[in-house]
SEMI-801023 format. One record per residue: residue number from 1; x, y, z of N, C-alpha, C in turn; residue in three letters. Coordinates in pm, 1 decimal, decimal comma. Each point is the difference from the previous one (the first is absolute). Layout:
BEGIN
NUM	X	Y	Z	X	Y	Z	X	Y	Z	ALA
...
END
This chain:
BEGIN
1	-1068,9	-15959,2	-6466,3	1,8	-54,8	136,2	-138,2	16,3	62,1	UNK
2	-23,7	-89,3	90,3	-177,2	10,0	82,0	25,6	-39,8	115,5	UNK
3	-41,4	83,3	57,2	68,5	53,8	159,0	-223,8	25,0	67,4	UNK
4	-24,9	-122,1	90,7	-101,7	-5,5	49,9	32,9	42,0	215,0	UNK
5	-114,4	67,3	-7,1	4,6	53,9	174,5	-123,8	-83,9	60,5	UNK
6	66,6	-48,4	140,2	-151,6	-52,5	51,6	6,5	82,3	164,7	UNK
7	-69,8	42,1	-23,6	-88,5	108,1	129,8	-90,0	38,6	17,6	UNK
8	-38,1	-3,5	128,8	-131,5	73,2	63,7	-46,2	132,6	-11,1	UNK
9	81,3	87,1	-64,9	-18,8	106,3	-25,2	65,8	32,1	-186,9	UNK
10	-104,2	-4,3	-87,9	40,6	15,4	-87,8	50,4	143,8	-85,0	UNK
11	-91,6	96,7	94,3	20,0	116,6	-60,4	115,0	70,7	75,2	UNK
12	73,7	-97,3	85,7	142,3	53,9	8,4	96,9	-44,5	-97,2	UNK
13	-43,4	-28,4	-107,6	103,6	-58,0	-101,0	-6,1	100,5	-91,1	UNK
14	-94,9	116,8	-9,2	-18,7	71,0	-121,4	128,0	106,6	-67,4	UNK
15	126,8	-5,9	48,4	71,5	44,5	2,7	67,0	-41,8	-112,1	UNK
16	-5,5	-146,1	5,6	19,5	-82,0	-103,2	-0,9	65,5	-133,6	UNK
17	-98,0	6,5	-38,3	-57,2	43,9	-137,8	25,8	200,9	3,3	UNK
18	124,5	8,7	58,9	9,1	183,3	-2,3	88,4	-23,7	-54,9	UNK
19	85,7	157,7	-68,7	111,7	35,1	-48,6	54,4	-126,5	-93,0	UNK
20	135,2	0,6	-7,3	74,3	-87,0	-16,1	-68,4	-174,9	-57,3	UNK
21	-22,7	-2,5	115,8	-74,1	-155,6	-32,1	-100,6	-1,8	-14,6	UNK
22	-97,2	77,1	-49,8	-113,1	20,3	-32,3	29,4	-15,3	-189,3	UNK
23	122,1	82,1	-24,5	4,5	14,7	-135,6	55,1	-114,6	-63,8	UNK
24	65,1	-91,0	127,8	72,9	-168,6	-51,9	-121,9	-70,5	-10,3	UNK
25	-95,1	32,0	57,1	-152,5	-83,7	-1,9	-39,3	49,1	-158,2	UNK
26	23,4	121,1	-35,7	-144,2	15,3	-93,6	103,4	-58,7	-130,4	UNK
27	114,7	24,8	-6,7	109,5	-38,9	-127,6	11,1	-183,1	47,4	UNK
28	-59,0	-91,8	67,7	-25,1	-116,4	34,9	119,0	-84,3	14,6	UNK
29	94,0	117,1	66,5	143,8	-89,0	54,4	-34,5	-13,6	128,0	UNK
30	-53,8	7,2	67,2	-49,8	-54,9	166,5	-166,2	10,7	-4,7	UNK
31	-31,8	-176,5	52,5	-157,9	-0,8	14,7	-24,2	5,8	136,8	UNK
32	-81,3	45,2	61,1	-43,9	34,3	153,8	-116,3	-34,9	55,0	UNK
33	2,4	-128,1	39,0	-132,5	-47,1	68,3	-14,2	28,5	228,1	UNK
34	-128,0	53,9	-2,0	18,0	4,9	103,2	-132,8	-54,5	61,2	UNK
35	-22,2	-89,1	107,2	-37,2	-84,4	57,6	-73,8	-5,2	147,1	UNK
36	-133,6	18,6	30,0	-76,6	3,8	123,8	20,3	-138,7	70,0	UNK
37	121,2	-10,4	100,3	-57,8	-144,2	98,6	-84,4	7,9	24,2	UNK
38	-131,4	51,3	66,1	-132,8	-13,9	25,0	-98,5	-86,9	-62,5	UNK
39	86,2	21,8	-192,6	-96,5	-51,1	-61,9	-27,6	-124,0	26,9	UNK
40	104,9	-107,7	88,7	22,6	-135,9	33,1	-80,4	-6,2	104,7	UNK
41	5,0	66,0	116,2	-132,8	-59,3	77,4	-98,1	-26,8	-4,0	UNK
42	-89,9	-96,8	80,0	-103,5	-9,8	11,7	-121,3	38,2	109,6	UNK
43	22,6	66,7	84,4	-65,4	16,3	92,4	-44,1	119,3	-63,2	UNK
44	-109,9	79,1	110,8	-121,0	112,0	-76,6	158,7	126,3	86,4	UNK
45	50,9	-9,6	94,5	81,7	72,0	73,8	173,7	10,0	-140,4	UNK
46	2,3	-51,2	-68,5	130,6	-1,6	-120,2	117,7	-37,1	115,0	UNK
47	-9,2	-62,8	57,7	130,6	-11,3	116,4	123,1	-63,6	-10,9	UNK
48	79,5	55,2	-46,7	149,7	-36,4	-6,6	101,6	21,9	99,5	UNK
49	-48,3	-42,2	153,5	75,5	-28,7	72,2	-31,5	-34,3	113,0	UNK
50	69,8	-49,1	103,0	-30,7	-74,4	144,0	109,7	24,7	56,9	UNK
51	-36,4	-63,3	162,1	87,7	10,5	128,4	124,1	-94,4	-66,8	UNK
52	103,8	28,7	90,8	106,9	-32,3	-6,9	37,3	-208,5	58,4	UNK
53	46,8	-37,4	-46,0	14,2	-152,9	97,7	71,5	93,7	89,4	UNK
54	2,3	-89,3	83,0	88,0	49,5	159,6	-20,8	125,3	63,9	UNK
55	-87,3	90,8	-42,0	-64,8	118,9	45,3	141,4	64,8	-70,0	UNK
56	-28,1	145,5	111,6	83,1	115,1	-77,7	-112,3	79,4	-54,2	UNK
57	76,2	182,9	-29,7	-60,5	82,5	-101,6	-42,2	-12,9	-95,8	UNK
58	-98,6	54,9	-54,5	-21,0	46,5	-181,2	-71,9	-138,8	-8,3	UNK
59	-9,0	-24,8	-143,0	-42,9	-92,6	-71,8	81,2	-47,8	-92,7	UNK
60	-35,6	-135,3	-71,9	122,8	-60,6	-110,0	-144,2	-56,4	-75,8	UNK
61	84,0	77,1	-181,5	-119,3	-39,1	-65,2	7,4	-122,8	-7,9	UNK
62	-167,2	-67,2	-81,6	-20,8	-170,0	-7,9	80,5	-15,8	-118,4	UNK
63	51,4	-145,4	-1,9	58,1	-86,8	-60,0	-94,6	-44,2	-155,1	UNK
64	-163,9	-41,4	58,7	-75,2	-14,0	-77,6	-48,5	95,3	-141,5	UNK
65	18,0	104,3	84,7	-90,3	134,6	-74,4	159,2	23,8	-119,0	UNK
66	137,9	25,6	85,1	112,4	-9,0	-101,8	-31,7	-100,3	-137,6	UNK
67	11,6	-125,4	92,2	10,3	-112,7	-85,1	-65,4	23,4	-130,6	UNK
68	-151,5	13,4	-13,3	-52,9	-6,0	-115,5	-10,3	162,7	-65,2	UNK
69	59,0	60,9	63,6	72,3	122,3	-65,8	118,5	-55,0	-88,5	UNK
70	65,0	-2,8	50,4	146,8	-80,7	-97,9	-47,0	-123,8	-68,4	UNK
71	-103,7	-84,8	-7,9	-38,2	-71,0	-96,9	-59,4	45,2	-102,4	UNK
72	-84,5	97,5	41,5	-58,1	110,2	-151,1	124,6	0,6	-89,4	UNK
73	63,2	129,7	83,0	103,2	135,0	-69,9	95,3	-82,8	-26,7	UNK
74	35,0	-120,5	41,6	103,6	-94,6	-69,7	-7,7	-115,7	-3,0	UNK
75	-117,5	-88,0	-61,9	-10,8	-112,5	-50,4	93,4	-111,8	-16,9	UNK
76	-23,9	-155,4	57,4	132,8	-62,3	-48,4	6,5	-28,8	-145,3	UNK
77	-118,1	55,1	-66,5	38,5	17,2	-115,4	75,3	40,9	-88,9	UNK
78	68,1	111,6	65,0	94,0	81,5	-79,3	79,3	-70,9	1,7	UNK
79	86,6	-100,9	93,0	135,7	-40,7	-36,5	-10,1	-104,9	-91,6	UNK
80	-149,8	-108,5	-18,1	-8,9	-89,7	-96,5	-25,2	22,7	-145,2	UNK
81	-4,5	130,6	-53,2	-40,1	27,5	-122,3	162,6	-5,0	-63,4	UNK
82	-52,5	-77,6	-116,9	171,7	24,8	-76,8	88,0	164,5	-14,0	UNK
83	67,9	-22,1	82,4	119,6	161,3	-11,7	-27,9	66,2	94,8	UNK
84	-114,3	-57,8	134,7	-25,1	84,1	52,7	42,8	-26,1	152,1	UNK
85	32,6	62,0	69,5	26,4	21,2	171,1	-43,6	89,0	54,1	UNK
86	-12,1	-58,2	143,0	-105,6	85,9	99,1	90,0	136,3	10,3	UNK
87	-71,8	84,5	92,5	47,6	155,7	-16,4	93,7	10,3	173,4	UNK
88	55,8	97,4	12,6	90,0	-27,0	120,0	-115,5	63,7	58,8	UNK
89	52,8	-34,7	175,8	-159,7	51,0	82,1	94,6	120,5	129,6	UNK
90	16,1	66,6	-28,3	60,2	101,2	111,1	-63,3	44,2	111,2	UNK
91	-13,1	14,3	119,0	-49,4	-18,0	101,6	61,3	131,3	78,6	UNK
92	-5,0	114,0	42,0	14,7	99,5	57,4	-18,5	-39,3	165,5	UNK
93	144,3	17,4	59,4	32,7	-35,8	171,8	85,6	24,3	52,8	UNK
94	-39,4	58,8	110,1	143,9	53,7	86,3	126,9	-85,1	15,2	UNK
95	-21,3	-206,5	15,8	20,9	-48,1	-10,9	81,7	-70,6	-109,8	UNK
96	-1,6	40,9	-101,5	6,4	-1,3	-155,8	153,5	22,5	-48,2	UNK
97	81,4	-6,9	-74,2	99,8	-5,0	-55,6	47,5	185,0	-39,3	UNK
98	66,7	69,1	1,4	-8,1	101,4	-56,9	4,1	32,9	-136,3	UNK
99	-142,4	135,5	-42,9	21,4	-15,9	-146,8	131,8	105,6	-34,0	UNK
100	56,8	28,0	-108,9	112,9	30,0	-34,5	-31,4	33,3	-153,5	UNK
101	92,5	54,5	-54,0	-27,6	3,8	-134,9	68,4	-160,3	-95,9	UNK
102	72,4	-29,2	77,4	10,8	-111,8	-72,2	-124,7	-121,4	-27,3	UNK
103	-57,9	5,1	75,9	-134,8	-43,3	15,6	-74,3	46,8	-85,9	UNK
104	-41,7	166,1	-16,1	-49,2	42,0	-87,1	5,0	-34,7	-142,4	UNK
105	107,0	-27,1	-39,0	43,8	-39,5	-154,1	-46,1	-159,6	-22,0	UNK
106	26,1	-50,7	124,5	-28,5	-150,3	13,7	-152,7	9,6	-49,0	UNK
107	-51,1	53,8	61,4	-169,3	-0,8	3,5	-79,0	45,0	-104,4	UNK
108	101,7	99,3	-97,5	-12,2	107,0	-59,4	-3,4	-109,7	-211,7	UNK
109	93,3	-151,1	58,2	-0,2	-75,3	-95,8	-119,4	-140,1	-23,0	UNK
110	-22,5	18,3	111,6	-117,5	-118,2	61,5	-129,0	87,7	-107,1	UNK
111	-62,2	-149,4	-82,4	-145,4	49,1	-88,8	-96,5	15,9	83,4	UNK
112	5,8	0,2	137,3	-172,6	24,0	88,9	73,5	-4,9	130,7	UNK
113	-60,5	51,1	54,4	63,3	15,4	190,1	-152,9	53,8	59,5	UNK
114	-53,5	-76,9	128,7	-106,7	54,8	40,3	60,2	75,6	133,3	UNK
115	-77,8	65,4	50,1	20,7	34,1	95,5	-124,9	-4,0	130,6	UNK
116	25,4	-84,0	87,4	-47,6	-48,4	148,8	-28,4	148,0	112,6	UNK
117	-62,2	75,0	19,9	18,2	114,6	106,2	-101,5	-50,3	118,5	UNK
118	93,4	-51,0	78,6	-102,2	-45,0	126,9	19,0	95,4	112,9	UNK
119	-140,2	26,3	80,6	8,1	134,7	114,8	32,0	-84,3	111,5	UNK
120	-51,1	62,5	72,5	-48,9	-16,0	200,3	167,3	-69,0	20,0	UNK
121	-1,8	-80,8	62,2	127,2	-128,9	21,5	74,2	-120,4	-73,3	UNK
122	-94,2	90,0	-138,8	72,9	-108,8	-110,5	-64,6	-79,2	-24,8	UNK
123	32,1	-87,9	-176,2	-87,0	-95,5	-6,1	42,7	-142,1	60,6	UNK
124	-64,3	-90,8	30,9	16,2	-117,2	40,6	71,9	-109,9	-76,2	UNK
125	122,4	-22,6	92,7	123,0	-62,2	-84,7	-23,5	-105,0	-91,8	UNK
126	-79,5	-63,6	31,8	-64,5	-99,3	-96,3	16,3	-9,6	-149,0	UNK
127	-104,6	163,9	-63,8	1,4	46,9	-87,0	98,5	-13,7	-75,9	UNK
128	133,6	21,4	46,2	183,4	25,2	-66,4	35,1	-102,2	28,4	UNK
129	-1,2	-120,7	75,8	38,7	-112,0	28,2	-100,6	-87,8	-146,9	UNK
130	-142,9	-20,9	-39,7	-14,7	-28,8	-63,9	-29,9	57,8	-179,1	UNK
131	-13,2	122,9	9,5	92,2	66,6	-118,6	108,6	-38,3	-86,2	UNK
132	116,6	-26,7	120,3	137,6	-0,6	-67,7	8,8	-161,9	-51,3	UNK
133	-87,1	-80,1	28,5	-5,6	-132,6	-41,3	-65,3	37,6	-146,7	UNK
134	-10,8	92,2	-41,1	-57,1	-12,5	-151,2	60,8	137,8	-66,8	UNK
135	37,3	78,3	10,5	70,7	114,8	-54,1	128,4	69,6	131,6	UNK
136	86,5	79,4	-56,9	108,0	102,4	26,7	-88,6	47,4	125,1	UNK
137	25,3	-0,2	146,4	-47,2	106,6	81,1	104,9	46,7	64,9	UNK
138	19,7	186,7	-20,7	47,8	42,2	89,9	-26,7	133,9	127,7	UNK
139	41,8	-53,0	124,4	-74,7	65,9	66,6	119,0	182,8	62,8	UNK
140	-31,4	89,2	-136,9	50,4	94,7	37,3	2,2	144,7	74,4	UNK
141	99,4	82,2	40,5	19,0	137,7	118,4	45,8	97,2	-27,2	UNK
142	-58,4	85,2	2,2	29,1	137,7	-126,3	45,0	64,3	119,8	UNK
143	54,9	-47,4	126,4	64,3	118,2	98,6	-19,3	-122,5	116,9	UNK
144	93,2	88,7	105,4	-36,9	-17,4	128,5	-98,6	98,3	85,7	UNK
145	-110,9	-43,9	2,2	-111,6	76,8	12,9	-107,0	-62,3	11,3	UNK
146	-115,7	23,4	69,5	-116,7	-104,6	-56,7	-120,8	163,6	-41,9	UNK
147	-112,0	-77,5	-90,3	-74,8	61,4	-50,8	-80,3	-30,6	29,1	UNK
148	-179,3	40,2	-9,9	-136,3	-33,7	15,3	-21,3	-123,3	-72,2	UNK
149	62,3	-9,9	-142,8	-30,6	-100,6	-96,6	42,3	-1,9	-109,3	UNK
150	19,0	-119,0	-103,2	118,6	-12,3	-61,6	-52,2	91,6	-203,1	UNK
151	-47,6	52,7	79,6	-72,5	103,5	-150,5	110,4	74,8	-11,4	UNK
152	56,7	111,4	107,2	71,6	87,8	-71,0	125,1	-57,2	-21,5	UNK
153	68,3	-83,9	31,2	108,3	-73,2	-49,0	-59,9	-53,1	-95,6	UNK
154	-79,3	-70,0	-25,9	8,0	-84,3	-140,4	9,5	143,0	-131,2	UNK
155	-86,7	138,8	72,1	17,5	126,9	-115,2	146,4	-3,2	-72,3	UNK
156	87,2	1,0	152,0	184,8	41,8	-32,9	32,4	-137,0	-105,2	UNK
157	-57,4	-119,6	63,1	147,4	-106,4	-106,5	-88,6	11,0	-148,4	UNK
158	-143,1	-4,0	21,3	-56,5	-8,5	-155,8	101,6	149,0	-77,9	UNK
159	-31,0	131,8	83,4	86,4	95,1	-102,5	116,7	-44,4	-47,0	UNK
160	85,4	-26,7	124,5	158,1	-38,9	17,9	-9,9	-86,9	-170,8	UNK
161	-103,0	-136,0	2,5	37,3	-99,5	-116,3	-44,9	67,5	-95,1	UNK
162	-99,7	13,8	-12,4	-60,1	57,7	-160,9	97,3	97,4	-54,8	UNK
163	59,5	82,8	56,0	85,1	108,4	-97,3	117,9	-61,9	-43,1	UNK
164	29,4	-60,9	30,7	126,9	-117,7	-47,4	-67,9	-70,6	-131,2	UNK
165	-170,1	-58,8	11,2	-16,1	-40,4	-128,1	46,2	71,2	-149,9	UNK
166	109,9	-56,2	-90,4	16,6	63,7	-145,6	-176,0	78,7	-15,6	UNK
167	63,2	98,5	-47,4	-80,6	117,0	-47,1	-82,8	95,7	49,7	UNK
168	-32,7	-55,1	179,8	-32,8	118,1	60,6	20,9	98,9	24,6	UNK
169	174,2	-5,2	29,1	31,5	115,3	19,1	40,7	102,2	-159,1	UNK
170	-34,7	140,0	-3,0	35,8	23,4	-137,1	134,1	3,1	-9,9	UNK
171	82,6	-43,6	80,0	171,7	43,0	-51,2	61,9	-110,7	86,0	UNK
172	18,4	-112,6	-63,2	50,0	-76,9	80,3	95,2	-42,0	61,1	UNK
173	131,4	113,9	-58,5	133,7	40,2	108,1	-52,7	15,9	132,2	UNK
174	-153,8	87,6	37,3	-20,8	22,3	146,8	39,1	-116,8	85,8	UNK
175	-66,4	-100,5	-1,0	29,0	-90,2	43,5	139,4	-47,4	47,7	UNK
176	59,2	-21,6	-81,6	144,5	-41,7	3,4	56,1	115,2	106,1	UNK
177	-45,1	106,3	13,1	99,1	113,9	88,2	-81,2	-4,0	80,9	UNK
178	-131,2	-47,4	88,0	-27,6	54,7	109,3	92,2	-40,3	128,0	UNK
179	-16,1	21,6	106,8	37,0	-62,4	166,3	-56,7	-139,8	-31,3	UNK
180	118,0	-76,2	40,2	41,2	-101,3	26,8	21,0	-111,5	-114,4	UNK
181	-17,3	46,3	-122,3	28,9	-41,0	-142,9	171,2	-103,9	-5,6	UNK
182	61,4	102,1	31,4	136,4	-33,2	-33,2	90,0	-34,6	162,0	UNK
183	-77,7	-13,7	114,8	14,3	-3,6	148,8	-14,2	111,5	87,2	UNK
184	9,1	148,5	-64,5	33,2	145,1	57,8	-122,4	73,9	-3,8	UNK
185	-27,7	45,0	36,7	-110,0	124,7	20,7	13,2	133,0	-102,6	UNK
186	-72,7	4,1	-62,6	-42,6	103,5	-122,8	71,4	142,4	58,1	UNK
187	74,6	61,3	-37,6	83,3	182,0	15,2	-131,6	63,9	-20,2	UNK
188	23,1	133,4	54,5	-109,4	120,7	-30,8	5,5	37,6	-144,0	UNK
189	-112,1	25,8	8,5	-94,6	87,6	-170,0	-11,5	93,0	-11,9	UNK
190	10,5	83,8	-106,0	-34,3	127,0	-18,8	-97,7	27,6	-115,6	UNK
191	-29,4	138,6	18,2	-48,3	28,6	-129,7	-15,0	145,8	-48,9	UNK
192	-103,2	88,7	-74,8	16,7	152,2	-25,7	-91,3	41,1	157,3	UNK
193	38,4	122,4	19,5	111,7	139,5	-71,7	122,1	-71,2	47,4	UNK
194	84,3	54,7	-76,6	130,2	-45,9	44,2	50,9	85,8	163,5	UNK
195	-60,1	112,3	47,8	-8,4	60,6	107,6	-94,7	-31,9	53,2	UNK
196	-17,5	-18,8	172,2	-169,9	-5,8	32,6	46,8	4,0	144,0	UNK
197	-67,8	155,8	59,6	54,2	49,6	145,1	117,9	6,5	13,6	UNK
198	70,3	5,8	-78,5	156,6	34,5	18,0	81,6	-103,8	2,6	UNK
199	-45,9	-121,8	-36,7	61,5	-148,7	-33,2	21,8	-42,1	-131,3	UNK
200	111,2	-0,6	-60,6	41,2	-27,8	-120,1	13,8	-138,9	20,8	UNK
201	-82,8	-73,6	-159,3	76,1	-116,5	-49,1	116,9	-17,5	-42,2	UNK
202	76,6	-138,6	88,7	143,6	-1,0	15,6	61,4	17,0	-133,0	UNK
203	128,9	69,3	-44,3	45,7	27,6	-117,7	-0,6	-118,2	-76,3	UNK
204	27,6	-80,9	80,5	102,2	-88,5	-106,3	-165,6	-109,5	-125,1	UNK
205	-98,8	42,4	41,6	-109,4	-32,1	-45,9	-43,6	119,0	-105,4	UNK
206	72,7	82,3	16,3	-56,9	96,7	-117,2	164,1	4,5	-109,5	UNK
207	28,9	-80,7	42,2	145,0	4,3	-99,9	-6,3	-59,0	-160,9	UNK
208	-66,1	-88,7	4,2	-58,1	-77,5	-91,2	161,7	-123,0	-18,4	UNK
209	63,3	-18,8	99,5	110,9	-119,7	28,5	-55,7	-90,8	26,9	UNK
210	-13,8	-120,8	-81,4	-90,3	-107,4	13,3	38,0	-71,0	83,8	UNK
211	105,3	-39,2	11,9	106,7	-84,6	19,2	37,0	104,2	186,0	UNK
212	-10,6	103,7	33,5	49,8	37,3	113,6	-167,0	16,9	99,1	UNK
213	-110,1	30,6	-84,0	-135,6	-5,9	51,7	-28,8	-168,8	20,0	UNK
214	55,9	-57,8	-68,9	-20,4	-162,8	58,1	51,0	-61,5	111,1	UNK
215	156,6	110,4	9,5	60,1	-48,2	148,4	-107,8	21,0	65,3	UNK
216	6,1	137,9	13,9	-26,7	67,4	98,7	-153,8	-34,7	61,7	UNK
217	-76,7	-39,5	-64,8	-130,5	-105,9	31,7	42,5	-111,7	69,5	UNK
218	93,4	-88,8	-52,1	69,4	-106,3	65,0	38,7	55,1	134,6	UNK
219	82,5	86,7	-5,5	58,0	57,6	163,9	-106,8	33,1	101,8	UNK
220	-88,5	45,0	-64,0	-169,3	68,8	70,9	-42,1	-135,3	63,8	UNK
221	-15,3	-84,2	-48,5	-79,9	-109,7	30,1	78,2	-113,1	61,7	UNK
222	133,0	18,7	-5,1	88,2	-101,2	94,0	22,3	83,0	168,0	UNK
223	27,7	135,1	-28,6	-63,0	128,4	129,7	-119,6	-75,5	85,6	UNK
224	-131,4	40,3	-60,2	-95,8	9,2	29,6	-39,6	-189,4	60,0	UNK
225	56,5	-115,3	-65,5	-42,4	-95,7	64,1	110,4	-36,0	108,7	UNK
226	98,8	54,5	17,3	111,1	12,2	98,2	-48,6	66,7	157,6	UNK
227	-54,6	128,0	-30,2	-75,2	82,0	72,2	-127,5	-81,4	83,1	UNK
228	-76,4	-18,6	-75,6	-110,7	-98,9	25,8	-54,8	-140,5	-4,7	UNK
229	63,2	-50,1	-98,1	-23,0	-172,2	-5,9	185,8	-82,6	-16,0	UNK
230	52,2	58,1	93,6	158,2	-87,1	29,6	-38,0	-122,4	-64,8	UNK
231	-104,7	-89,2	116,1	22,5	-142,0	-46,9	-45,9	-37,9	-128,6	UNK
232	-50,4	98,3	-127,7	18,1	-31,9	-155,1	129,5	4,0	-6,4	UNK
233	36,2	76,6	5,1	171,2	-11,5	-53,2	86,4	-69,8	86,2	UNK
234	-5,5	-75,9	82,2	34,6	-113,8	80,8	-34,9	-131,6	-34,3	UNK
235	-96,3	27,2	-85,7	-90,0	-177,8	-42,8	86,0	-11,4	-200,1	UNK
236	59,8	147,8	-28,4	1,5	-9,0	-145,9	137,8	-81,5	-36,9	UNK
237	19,8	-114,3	-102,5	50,7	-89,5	20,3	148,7	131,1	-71,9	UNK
238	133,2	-63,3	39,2	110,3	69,7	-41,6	-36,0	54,7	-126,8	UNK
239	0,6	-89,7	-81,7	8,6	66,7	-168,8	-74,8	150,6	-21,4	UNK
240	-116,6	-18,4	83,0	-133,8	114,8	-23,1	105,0	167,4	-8,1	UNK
241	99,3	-61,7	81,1	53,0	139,8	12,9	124,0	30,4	-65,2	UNK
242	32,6	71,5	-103,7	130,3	56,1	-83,6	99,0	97,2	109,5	UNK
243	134,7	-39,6	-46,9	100,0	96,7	63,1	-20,8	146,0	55,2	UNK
244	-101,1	56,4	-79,7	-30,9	147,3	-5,7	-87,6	14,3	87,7	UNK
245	-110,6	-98,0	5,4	-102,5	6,7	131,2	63,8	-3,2	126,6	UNK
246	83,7	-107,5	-24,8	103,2	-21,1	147,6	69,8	102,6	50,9	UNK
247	37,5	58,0	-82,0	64,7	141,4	28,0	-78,9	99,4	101,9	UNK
248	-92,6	18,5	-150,5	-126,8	94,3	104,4	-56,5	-50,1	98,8	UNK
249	-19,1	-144,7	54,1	-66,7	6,1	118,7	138,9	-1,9	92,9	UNK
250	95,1	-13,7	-6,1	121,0	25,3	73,1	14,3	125,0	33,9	UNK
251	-1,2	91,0	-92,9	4,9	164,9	12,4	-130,1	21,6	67,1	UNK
252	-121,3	-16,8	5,3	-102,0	20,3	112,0	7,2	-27,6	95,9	UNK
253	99,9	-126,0	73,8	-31,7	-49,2	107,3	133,9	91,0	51,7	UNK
254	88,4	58,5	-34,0	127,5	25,7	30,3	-30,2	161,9	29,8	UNK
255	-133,7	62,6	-31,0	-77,1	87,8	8,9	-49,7	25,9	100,6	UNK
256	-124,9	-97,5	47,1	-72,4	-31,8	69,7	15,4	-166,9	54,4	UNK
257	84,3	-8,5	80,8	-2,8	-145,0	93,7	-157,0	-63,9	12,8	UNK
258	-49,6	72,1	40,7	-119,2	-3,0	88,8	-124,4	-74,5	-65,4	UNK
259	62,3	40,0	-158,8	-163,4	-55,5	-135,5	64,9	-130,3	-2,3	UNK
260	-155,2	-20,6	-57,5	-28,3	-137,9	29,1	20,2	-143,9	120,7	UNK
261	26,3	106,3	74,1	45,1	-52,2	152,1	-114,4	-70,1	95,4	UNK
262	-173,5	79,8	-46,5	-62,7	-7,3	32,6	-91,0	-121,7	-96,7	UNK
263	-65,8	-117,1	53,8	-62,6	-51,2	-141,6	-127,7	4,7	15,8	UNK
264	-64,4	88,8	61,7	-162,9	33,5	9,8	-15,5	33,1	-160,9	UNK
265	-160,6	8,2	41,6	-54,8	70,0	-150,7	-72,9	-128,2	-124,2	UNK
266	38,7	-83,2	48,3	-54,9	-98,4	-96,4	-121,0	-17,3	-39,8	UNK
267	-92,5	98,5	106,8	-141,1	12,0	-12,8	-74,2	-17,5	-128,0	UNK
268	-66,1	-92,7	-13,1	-70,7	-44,4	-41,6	-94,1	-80,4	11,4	UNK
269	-142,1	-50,1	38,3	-40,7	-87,9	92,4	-130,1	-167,1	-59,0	UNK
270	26,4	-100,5	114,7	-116,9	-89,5	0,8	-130,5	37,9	-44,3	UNK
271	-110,4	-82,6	33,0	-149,2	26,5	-67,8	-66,0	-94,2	82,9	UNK
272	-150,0	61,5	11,4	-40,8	-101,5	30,3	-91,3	-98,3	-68,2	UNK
END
């Protein structure tokens, strides 16, 4: 996969190439290009941005300086070469669609995805209005929130996709079990000493019952998104849930009225 960044600040991307995805870079399952808008201007000042039409705060970057940014880093060449299509163009905005993990996997199958990080008041609609006339644009919101600029969100969805690419991760069950995989939020983890401050790991994890440590993960994590993300388990279509789950979230609520009563917490936020 080749996953390109275009920003004004390049050495906020260096994160990129750490840990994890640093080691999908060097084993050449994710390529990582990252990209100076500046390099597109022409003035002696590198200026990628102006006043607003209609007045107002801040600034909105140029249309121009974008433009032949996205004509470099994605050529209409790419879609005319035999077998070949343009790369999706993701666009980081408060405004923007929310990202999700379903998205992630979406993105995570796509052969190239660039990524757009525009500051001040955003880039100038233009840009995504004439974009999407030649490739996939989508303009996405990693929260309700706004940010300085769309760098550190583009950090979260590039991680979010790349570890989904086959072979990054070394064990690729992880995947399949994290939060929000299967609709529910991931149960608590443990690990050694089996004591630590006077807190024992729960028995039924040192039992070696495969089959009763699997509930009981299941029960953890139908708890825990009940507690905190109700409306997952409100959005999960009937089937998602077996007789036995039904039970247990029946026996919790018959417990505690009160859970999941509340549907805060969804926190997670926009970009700018």
């Amino acid at each position: 996969m080749r996953i390109d960044v275009i920003t004004i600040f390049p050495e906020y991307l260096a994160p990129l190439r750490a840990a994890l995805l640093g080691k999908a870079i060097d084993r050449g399952l994710v390529e990582i290009g990252v990209h100076d808008l500046r390099a597109w201007t022409h003035d002696v000042h590198r200026t990628v941005d102006d006043s607003p039409y209609g007045g107002g705060p801040g600034m909105v970057m140029k249309p121009d300086v974008w433009g032949e940014a996205l004509d470099a880093v994605c050529p209409p060449s790419d879609s005319e070469e035999p077998g070949g299509a343009p790369p999706v163009l993701v666009v980081p905005t408060p405004a923007g669609r929310r990202f999700d993990q379903a998205l992630a996997r979406e993105l995570a199958e796509e052969p190239r995805v660039v990524f757009a990080c525009g500051r001040y008041e955003g880039i100038d609609q233009r840009v995504v209005e004439e974009a999407a006339e030649r490739m996939r644009v989508l303009e996405v919101s990693i929260g309700d929130y706004v940010l300085v600029g769309g760098e550190v969100a583009t950090l979260v969805m590039v991680e979010a996709v790349a570890r989904l690419i086959p072979g990054v991760l070394g064990n690729p069950v992880s995947a399949s079990e994290d939060s929000f995989s299967d609709g529910l939020l991931e149960g608590p983890c443990y690990t050694r000493p089996e004591v630590w401050r006077g807190r024992a790991v729960p028995e039924v994890l040192r039992s070696g019952n495969h089959a009763a440590v699997d509930r009981w993960r299941r029960d953890r994590a139908l708890e825990r998104t009940l507690r905190q993300r109700p409306d997952l388990l409100a959005a999960l279509p009937e089937e998602a849930l077996s007789r036995a789950d039904r039970a247990f979230l029946a026996t919790l609520e018959e417990e505690s009225p009160q859970v999941g009563a509340d549907d805060g917490g969804a926190g997670a936020g926009p970009v700018s």
